[in-house]
N, C-alpha and C positions, 0 to 999 in steps of 0.2 A: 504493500500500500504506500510505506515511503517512498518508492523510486517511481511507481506510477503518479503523486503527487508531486513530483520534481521535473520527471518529464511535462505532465499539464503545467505546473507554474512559468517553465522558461516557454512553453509553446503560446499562454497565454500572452508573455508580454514579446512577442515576435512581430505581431501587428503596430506595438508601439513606435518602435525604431525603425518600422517602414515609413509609419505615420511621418516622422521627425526627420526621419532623412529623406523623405520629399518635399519638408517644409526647408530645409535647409538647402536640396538643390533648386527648387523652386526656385527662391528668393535669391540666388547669388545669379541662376540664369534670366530672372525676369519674370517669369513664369508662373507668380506665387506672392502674397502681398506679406510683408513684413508685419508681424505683431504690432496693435494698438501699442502707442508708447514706445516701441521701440526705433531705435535705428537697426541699419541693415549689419553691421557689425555686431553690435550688442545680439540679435536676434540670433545672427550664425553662429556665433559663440556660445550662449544658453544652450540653444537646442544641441548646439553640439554635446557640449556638456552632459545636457541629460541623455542623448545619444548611448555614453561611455559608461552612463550609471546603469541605466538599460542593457548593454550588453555584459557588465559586470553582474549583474543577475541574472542572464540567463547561462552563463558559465557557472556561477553557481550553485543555479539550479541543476544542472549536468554532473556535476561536480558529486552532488548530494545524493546521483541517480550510478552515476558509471564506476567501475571497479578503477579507473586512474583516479579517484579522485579520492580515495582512501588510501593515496600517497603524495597529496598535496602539502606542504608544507602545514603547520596545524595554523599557526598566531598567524597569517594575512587572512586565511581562510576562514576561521571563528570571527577576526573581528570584520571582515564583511557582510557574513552571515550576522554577526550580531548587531553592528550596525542598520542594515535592511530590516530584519524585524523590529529594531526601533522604532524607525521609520514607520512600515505598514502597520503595526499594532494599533497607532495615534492616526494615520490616516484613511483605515477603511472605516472606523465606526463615524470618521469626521465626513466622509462620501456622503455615508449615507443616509447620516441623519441631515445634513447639510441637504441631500436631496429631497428629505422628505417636508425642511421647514421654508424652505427659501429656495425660488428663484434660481439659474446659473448667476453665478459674482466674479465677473468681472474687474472690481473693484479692486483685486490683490488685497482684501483685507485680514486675509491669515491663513490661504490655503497655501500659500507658498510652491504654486504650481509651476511657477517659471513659465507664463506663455500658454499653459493647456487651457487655459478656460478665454481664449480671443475671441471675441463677439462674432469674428467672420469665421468659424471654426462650424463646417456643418454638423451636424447631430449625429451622426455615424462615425465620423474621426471621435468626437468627445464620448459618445459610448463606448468605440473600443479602447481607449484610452484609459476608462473605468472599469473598463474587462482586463485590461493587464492588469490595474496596479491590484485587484479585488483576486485574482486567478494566481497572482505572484504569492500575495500575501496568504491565502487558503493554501497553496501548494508548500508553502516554508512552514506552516501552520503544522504540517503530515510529516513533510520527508526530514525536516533539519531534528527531528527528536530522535528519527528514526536513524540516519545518520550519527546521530553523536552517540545513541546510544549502543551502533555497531562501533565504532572505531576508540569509542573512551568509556568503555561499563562502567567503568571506576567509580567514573565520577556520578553514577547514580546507587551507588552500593551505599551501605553504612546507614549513621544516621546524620541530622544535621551538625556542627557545633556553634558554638558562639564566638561572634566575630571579634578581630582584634581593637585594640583601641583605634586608629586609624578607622577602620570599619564603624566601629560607635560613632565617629565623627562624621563619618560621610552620612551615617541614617539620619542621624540630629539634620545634616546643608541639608539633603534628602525631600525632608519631611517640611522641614520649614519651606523649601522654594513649590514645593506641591500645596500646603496652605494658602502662599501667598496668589499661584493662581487659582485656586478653589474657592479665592475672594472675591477677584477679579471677574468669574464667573459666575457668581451666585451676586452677581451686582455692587460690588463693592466699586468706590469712586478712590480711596486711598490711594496716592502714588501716579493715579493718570492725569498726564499733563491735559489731557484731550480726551473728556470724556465720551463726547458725543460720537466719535471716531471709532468707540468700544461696538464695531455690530455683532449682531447675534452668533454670526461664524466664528468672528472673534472669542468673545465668552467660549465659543463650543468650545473649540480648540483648546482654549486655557482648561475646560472643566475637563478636557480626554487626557492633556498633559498633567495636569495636576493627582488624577487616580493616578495615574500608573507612576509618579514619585513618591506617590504614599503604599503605592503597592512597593515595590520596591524595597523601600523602609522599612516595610513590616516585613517581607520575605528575608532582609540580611539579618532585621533586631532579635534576640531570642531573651524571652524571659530569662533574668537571673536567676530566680528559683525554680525554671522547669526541672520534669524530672528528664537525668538523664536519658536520651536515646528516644525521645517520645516520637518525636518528627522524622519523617521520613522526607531522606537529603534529595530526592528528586523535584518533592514540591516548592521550597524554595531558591532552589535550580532555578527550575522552570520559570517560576514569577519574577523572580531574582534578573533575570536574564534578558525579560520582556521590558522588566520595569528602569534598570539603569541602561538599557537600550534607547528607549523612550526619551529619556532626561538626555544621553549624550549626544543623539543624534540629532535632536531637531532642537536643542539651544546649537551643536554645532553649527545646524544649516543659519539660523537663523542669529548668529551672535556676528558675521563677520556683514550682515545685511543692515544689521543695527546699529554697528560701524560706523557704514558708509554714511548710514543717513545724519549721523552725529556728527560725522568730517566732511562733507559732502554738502547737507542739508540743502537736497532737490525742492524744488518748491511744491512740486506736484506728486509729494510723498509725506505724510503725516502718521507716525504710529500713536496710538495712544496710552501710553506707557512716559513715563519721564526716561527721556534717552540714557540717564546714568541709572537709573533703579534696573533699567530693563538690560544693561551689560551687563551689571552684577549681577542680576539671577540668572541669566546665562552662565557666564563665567562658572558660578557658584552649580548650577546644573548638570557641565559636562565635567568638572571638579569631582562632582558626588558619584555623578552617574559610572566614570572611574573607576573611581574610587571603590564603590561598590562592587561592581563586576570583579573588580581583582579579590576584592576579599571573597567572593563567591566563589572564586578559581585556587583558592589560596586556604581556605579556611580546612583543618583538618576532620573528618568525619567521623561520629561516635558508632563502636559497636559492641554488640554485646560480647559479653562476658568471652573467652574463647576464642572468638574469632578475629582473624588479624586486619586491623584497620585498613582501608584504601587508602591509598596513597591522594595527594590534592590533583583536583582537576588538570 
């Protein structure tokens, strides 16, 4: 079921990179109108870009399916794979509750789509478009547990432990930068320069990023007084994994965009966020997000009595 969910996930986004790299030759031949807002450079550059992230996932999804790929180096391979389900965890439940409240947005106000949602974009490019990233995400969803738990048992054997001090420190950034958008979402005006700029996709966004920093937090923290061995080390794995994905990959995307517009300051860009609150919880996000993950990989696993402990991730 892994490998046939790996071959669907990279088949699924196959139609994207066609999509992209006809917009890309389109537009350098004439043939193809440039992105609202953009210029003809900025445009083949982005697209390009997503171009490479898009093939970067569908090797990995291969990767996850073919017997070469269970002698791929491990650390570029985990942190793509852990990477991308950062990623799609936060942006398919944003799809598709975003489809069901509102409108296509245009607007760039927190899908951070890079160009996929252009007003001149017929309705069959932007469906398949939501057919990869949805088919990507469901297919890493199946094959990457199934994958890791052929090539690394280990690290689902035992039970959980308790994480080191570093580790207590990242669930503390963690939790606190998941609150502060969980504020943000549930209506809170504290810290935005620009409230009215807060749309509802916005809030989603903040309230999809905020669970999964609190998930996270709670999958590394473990009761002081539990009893030993109670948790089974796969479960906070697995959340563990979803969760400081979540935090590292989309303040990454989104911390060097909040950057620009602080050095920059385009006229026809406004976040609503105070540009220095909104680095630090970036910053502080992919810090934690880290942070976390290493102690996840790192933390050693209790087991009973007898038998000999797994070795770390």
């Amino acid at each position: 079921m892994g490998r046939l969910a790996a071959y669907g996930g990279s088949a699924a986004m196959a139609p994207y990179v066609v999509i992209k790299v006809s917009w890309v030759a389109g537009s350098l031949l004439g043939l193809a109108p440039v992105g609202a807002g953009f210029g003809l450079a900025e445009w083949v550059v982005l697209n390009t870009v997503t171009v490479g992230m898009a093939v970067i996932g569908i090797t990995l999804g291969l990767a996850l399916a073919r017997p070469w790929g269970m002698r791929l180096p491990g650390v570029p391979l985990l942190f793509c794979a852990w990477v991308g389900a950062g990623f799609l965890v936060s942006m398919l439940p944003y799809a598709v509750a975003d489809s069901l409240l509102s409108e296509p947005d245009t607007s760039g106000s927190g899908s951070g789509s890079g160009g996929d949602s252009d007003p001149r974009m017929p309705g069959w490019e932007a469906a398949l478009i939501q057919f990869g990233f949805i088919g990507m995400g469901l297919g890493l969803t199946l094959a990457l547990p199934a994958y890791l738990r052929r090539r690394w048992p280990e690290a689902f054997t035992g039970r959980a432990g308790a994480p080191s001090p570093p580790g207590r420190a990242a669930v503390a950034l963690g939790a606190a930068v998941g609150l502060v958008w969980l504020y943000w979402a549930a209506g809170g005006t504290a810290g935005l320069a620009h409230p009215d700029e807060a749309r509802t996709t916005w809030r989603l966004l903040c309230a999809i990023c905020g669970t999964w920093a609190l998930v996270a937090a709670s999958a590394v923290a473990r009761p002081r007084r539990e009893r030993p061995g109670r948790l089974p080390r796969w479960l906070p794995t697995v959340l563990g994994w979803l969760g400081s994905g979540s935090l590292f990959a989309w303040s990454g995307w989104k911390l060097p965009l909040t950057l620009y517009v602080a050095i920059a300051s385009p006229p026809d860009v406004v976040l609503p966020e105070r540009l220095g609150l909104a680095i630090t919880l970036h910053l502080c996000a992919v810090l934690a997000g880290g942070t976390l993950m290493w102690t996840l990989t790192h933390t050693p696993s209790r087991t009973r009595p007898g038998v000999a402990p797994a070795p770390p991730a």
